[in-house]
N, C-alpha and C positions, 0 to 999 in steps of 0.2 A: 473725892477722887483718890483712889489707891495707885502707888506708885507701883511698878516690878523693878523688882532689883537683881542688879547684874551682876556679875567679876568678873574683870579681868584675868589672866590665866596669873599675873603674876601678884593678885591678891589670893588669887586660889591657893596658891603656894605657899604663900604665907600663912593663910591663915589655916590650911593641915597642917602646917608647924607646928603651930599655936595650940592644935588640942594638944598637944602632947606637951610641948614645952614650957608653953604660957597660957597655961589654962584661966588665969586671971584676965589678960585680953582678950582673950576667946570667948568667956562667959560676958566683958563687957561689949564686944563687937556684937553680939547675938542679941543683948539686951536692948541693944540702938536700932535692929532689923525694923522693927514695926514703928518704931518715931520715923527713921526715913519714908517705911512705903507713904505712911499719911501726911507728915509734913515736912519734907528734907530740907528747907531752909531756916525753918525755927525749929525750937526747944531744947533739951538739954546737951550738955557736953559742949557749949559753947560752938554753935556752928557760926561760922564767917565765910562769906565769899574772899577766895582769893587772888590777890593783886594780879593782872593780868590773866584772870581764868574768864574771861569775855562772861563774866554774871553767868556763867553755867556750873562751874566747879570752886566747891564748898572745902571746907576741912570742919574735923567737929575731935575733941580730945578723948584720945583712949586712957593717954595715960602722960606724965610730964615727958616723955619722948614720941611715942608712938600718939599718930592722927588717923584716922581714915581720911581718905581725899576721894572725893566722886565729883561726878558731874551731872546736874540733873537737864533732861531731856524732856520738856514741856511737852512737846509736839507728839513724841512718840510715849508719855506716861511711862519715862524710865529714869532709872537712877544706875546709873553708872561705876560702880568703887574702881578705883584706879590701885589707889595703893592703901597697905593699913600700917605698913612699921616704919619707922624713921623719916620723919616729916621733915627732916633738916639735914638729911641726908650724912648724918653723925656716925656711920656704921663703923 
């Protein structure tokens, strides 16, 4: 089962940032596309559910600051990206 994967308007944002600015996150964000559609809760970049994300929404490592955060959507075979820069809200 293949997942479809979404953005948010305010990962959208970010991550046209990113081809220009941080082409280093961008090429890893892109690299991670096809681990989510087929399995967004294991493999690499270390994904974990997180505390209080009701076992829907995951975080997985871009980089020692920067996470992608989704939520994945059983029901409707979606993945969700919420946010992709500053997981700790450090900005």
């Amino acid at each position: 089962m293949s997942y479809r994967i979404e953005f948010s308007q305010k990962a959208q944002k970010v991550i046209k940032k990113w081809k220009k600015s941080n082409p280093v996150s961008f090429k890893k964000l892109y690299d991670l596309l096809p681990e989510l559609e087929e399995h967004p809760r294991t493999g690499s970049a270390h994904p974990e559910p997180l505390v209080g994300g009701k076992n829907i929404t995951y975080s997985r490592r871009l980089s020692g600051r920067d996470r992608v955060i989704y939520d994945v959507y059983d029901d409707r075979v979606v993945v969700l990206v919420i946010s992709v820069e500053g997981h700790y809200e450090d900005k």
